[in-house]
MARVOKE-879310 format. One record per atom (N, C-alpha, C, O): residue in one letter; x, y, z. Coordinates in steps of 0.02 Angstrom, whole numbers, padded with zeros to 5 digits, always signed. Layout:
BEGIN
AXYZ
...
***
This chain:
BEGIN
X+06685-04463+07065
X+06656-04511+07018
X+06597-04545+07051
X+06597-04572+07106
X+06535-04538+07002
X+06484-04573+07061
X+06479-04641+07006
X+06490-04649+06946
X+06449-04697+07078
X+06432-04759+07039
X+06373-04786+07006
X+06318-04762+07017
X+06380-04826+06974
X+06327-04821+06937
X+06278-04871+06958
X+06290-04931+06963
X+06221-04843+06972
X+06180-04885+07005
X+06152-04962+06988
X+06139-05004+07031
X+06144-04970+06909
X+06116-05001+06894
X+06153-05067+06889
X+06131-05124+06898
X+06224-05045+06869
X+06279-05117+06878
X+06279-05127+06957
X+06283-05186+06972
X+06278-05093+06998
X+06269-05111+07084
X+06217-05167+07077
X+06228-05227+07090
X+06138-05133+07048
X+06103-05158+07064
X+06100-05254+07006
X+06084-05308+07031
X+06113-05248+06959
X+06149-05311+06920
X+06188-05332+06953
X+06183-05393+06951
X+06248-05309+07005
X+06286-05358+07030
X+06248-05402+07106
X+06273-05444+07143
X+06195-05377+07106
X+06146-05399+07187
X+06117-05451+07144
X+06075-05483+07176
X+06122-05467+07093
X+06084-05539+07082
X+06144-05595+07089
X+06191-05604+07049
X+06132-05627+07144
X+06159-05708+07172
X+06158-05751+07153
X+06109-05747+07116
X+06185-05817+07146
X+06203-05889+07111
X+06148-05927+07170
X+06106-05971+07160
X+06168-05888+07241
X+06145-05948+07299
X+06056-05914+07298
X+06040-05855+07304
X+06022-05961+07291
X+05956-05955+07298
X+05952-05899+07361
X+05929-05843+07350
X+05976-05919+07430
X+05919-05875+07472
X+05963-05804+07481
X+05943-05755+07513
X+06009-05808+07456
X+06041-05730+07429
X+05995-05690+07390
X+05972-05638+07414
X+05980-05709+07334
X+05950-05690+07276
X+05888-05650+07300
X+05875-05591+07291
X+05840-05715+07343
X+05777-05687+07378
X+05787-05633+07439
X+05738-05603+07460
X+05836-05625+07458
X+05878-05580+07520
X+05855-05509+07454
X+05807-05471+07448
X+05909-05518+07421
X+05918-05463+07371
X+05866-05431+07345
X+05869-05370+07337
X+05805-05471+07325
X+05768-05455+07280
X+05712-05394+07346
X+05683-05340+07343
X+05724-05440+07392
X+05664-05404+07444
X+05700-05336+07450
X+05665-05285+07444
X+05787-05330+07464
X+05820-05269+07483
X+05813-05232+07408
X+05785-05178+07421
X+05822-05234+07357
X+05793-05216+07318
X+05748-05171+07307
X+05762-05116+07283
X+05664-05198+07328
X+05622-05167+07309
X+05616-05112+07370
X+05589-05057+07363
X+05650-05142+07441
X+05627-05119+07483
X+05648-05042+07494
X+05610-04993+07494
X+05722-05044+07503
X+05795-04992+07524
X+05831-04983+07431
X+05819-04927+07410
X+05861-05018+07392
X+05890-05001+07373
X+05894-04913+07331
X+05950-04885+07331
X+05838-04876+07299
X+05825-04822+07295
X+05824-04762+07332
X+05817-04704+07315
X+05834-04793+07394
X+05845-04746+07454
X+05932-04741+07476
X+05961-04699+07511
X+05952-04786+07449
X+06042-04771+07481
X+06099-04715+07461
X+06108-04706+07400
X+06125-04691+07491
X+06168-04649+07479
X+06236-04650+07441
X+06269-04702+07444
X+06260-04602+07408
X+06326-04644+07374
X+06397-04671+07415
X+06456-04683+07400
X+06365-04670+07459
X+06423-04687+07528
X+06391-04774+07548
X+06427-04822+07559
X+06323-04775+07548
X+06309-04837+07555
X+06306-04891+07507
X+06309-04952+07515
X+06300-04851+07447
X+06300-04875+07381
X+06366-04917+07374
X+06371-04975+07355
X+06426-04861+07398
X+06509-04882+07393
X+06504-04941+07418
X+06508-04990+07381
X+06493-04950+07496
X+06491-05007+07542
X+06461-05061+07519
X+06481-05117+07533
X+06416-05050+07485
X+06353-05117+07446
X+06420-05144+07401
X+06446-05199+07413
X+06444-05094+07345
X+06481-05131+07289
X+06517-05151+07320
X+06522-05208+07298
X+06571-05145+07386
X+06626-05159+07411
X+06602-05229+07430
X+06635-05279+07414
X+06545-05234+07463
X+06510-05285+07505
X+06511-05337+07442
X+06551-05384+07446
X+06472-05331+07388
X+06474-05375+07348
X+06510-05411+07308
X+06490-05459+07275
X+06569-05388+07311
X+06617-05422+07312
X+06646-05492+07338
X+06686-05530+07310
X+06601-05498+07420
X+06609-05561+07434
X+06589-05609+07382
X+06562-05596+07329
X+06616-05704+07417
X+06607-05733+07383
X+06537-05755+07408
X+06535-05742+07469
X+06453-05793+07379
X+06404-05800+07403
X+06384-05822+07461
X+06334-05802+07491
X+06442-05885+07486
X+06443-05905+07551
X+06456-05877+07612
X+06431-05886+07668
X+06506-05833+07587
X+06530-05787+07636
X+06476-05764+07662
X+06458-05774+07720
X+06435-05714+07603
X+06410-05657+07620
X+06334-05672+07652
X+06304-05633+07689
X+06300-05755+07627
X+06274-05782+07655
X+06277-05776+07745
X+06244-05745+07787
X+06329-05820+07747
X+06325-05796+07826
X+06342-05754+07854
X+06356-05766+07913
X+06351-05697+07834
X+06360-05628+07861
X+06292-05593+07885
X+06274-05558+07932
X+06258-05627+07811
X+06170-05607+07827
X+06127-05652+07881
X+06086-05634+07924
X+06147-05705+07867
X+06108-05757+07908
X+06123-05743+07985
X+06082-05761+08027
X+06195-05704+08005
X+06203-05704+08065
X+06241-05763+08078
X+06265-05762+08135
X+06260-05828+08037
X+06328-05885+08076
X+06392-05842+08074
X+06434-05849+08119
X+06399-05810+08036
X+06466-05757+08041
X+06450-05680+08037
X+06420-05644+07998
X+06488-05672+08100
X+06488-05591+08112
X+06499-05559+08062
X+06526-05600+08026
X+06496-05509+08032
X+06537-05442+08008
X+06586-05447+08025
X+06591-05488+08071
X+06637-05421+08006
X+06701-05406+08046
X+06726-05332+08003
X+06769-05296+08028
X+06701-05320+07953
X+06703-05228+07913
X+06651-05181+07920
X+06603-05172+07883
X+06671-05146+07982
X+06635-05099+08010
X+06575-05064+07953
X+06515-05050+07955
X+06626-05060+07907
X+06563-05006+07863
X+06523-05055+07826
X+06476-05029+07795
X+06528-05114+07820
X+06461-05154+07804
X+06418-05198+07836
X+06387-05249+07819
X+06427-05157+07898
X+06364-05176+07939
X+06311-05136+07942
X+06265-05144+07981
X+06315-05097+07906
X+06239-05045+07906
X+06218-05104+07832
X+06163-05129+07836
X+06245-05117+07791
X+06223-05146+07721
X+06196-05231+07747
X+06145-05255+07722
X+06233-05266+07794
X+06220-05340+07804
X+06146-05317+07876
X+06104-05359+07894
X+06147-05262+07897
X+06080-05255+07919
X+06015-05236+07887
X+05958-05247+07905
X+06043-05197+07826
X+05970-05178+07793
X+05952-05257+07744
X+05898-05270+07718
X+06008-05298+07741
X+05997-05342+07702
X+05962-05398+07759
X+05921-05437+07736
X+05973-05399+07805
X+05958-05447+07866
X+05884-05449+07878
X+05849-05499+07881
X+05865-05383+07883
X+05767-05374+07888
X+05729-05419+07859
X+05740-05454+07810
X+05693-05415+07887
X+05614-05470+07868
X+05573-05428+07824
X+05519-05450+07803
***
């Protein structure tokens, strides 16, 4: 079953402001380029709650799920 991109990409819009701008940049930047393996990991990822996932990106909290640290790094870039 493949996923569907476009609700992935609807679920990357954030409540917390500097999520949103995180998103919008990963977005234009990577998101057309990911695989349906990274794709999986993104929806899995987004699942967090905003704060969480906030500092997962920001770097105050580690990762701690191996397979979404390729996703909290492409989201991490400048």
């Amino acid at each position: 079953m493949s996923i569907n991109r476009g609700r992935v990409r609807w679920q990357c819009r954030r409540a917390l402001l500097e999520l949103d701008l995180v998103f919008a940049r990963f977005l234009e930047r990577d998101f057309d380029r990911l695989t349906d393996g990274q794709l999986a990991d993104l929806e899995d990822l987004l699942r967090c709650e905003d704060h969480d996932l906030w500092a997962m990106v920001n770097g105050s909290n580690p990762c701690e799920v191996d397979r979404w640290k390729e996703m909290i790094g492409l989201l991490s870039q400048r």
